[in-house]
Residue, then its C-alpha position, 0 to 999 in steps of 0.5 A: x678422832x680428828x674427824x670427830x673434833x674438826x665436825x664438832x669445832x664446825x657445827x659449834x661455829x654454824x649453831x653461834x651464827x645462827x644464834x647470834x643476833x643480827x643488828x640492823x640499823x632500820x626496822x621496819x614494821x609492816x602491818x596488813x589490811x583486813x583479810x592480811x597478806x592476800x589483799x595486799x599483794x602489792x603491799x608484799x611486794x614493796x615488803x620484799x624490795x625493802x628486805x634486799x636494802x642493806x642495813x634493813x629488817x624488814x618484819x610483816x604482821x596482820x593489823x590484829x597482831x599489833x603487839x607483836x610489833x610493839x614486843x619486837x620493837x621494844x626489842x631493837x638495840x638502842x639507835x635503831x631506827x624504826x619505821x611502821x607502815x600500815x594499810x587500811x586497818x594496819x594504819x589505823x593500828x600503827x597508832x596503837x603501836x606508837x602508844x606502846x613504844x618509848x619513840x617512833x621514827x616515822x609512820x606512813x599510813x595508807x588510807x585509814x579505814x573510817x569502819x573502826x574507832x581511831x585512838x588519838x597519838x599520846x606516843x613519841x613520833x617522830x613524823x607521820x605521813x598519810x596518804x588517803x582520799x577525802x570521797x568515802x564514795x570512792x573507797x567503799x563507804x569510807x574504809x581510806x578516807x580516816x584522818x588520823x588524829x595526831x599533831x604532827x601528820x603530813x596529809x597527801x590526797x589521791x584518788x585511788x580506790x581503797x584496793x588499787x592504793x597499794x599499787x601506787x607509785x606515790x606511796x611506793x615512792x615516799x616509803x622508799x624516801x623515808x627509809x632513805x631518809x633515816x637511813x642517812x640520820x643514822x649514816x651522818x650520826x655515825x661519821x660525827x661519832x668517829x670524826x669527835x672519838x677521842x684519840x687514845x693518846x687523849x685518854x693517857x694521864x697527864x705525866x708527872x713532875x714533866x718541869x723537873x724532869x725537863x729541868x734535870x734533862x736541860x742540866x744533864x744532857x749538853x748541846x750537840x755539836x758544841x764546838x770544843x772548848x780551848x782553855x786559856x794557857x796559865x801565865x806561866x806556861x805562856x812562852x815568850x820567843x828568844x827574840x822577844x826577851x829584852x834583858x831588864x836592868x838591874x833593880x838593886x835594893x834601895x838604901x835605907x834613909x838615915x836612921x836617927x841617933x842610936x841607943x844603947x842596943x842598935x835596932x835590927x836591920x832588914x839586911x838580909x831582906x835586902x840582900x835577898x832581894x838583890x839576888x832574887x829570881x824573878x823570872x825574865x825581867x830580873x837578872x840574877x846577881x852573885x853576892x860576893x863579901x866585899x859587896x856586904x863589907x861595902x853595904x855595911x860601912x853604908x848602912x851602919x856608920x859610925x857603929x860597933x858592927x862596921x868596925x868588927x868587919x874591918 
């Protein structure tokens, strides 16, 4: 049963390639003369070393079968490039071809025959090139002396007989030339394309609320490496050495100033505030000083003479 699975997984995989199409960046479309393939031994060769180039197809049909040429290239992918060459009849019908076809890259005509009517080009070409000899005389009546009739033709003389310009380095030269040609379009259109594709970063959506978050970023996150911050001491945990105390002198309340003449009921006096004062606590710039009852008898008999309160305290 292995066995089996392994040669059906292997015949599945040879029928998908054969059936899968293969995509070349040229064709070329090769139309014979009268008689086909065996009066055009030369043209068969030059067919057979345009197949071994790479990235090339390479398709041969008799003149009369010009349509079959119009249905394969209706058929190329879209950007193949597409290249006719006809001799003799084939020349004349590659026109035929170009008027059947949404666009032509170039066509190469070699010695259209005079022996058959000649339509005019109304299809999209994009450059002709023919090669034919002007002296009818010299190609038996006339069968590689036709012009064809189309605006944009490049005309190279020779004076090659109808049967020996299949064999002529000239032709065989510029057929290679032009393959050469639009093969390097293809080439330059490729390297554009990937030099200007998009990045995939490109593509991403732009973030949202970017300023908020890098608001909230700027206030959460602190600065590296930011030197500690020391904090300022208090005042009243600043420690002054013993050497630098000086003891302060003494700050006694300041007596108050004579009060006028007394009523009935004397006014209260400040004298516990003032005692207070005396004895308060002031840290290192005050001196703490004890209170005794002659003191207070003494402040009295100042503060309060000729009064009722300065006799009771004597």
């Amino acid at each position: 049963m292995a066995q089996v699975k392994k040669r059906s997984i292997a015949l599945a995989l040879c029928c998908s390639l054969v059936a899968s199409p293969v995509w070349a960046k040229t064709f070329v479309g090769v139309l014979y003369p009268l008689f086909g393939p065996m009066a055009a031994i030369g043209l068969v060769q030059l067919a057979g070393e345009l197949k071994t180039m790479p990235d090339v197809e390479v398709a041969t049909y008799l003149h009369q079968s010009w349509k079959a040429l119009v249905d394969d290239i209706n058929r190329q992918p879209k950007g193949t490039r597409i290249l006719i060459v006809g001799y003799s009849l084939g020349a004349n019908n590659a026109i035929l071809v170009a008027n059947n076809t949404s666009y032509v890259d170039s066509i190469i005509a070699l010695q259209p025959s005079m022996l058959t009517s000649q339509e005019s080009l109304t299809g999209k070409v994009g450059k002709i090139i023919e090669i034919y000899n002007p002296n009818p005389l010299m190609t038996f009546g006339g069968m590689g002396s036709q012009k064809l009739d189309a605006a944009n033709v490049q005309y190279i003389v020779n004076n090659d007989t109808h049967p020996g310009a299949q064999f002529n380095e000239q032709f065989r030269s510029v057929v290679k030339s032009e393959l050469a040609r639009l093969s390097a379009q293809d080439n330059l259109q490729t390297a554009q394309a990937k030099a200007f594709k998009p990045s995939p970063l490109a593509k991403l959506s732009p973030l949202k609320n970017v300023k908020s978050t890098a608001l909230a970023f700027a206030t959460t996150d602190p600065p590296k490496h930011e030197p500690p911050r020391h904090e300022q001491p208090k005042p009243s945990q600043t420690k002054v050495e013993p050497s630098q105390q000086q003891n302060a002198p003494a700050v006694f309340a300041q007596a108050p100033k004579p009060q006028p003449a007394l009523t009935d009921e004397p006014r209260p006096q400040p004298v516990f505030a003032d005692a207070l004062l005396t004895s308060a606590n002031a840290g290192n710039l005050f001196v703490q000083r004890t209170l005794t009852i002659s003191d207070m008898k003494e402040y009295v008999k100042r503060s309060y003479r000729n009064s009722q309160a300065a006799d009771l305290i004597r």
